[in-house]
N, C-alpha and C positions, 0 to 999 in steps of 0.2 A: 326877451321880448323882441329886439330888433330881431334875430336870428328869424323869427316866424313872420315877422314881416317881411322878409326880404323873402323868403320860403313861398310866401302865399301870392306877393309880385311875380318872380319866378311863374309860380303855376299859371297865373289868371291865362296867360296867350293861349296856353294848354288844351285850359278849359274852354276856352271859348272858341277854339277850333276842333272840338269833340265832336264825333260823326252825330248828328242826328237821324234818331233810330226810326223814322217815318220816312227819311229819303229816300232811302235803295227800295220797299214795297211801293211807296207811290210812283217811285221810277220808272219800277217795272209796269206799273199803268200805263204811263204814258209810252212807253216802249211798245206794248201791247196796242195800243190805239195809234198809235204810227206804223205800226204793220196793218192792222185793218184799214185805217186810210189809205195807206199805198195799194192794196189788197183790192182796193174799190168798194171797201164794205162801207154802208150810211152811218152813220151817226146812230141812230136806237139799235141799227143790230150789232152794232160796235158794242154799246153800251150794255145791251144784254147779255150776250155773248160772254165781254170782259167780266159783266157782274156775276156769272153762273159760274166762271172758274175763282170767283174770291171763296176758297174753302179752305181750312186748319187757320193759320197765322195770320195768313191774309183774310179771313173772312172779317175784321173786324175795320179794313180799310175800306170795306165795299160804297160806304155811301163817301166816298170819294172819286167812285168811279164817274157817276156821270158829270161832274163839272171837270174832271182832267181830261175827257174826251171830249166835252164839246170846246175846251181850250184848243186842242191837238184840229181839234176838226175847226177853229178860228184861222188857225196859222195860214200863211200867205206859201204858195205853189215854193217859194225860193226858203223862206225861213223852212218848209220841208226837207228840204234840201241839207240841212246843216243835221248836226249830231241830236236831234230835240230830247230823247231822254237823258242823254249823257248833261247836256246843257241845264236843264230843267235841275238834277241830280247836284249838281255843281253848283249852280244856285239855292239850291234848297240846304245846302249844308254850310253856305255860308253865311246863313241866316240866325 
């Protein structure tokens, strides 16, 4: 009994630093709408755009497209500036 306890302590940091499996697809959103931004593309043709290519795996993230884009399209001239999907990705898996 102790052996499994000490077993399953062991594990919990493991577990609890496991990739979550929605990070790296929503990532790639916001990656995608940080190249239309920079790109000069608006906001709805972003969004439609990014939601026409949600097809096979990705088609069942799509109704996450338009609130990760009008986020992307919130951000301030300088927080552009920085790594936004990589950031975004990195927070989301530490969650």
């Amino acid at each position: 009994m102790r052996l499994m306890l000490i077993a399953a302590l062991t594990l919990l940091p493991v577990m609890a630093n496991a990739e979550n499996p929605m990070c790296a697809p929503t990532g790639e959103i916001v990656a995608r709408a940080v190249e239309a931004r920079t790109s000069g593309q608006g906001a709805p043709g972003a969004i439609t755009a990014i939601a026409a290519e949600m097809t096979g795996e990705m088609a069942s993230y799509a109704p996450a497209v338009q609130p990760l884009v009008d986020w992307v399209y919130s951000l301030t001239e300088a927080q552009m500036s920085e790594d936004v999907a990589g950031s975004y990705v990195t927070q989301c898996e530490a969650q």
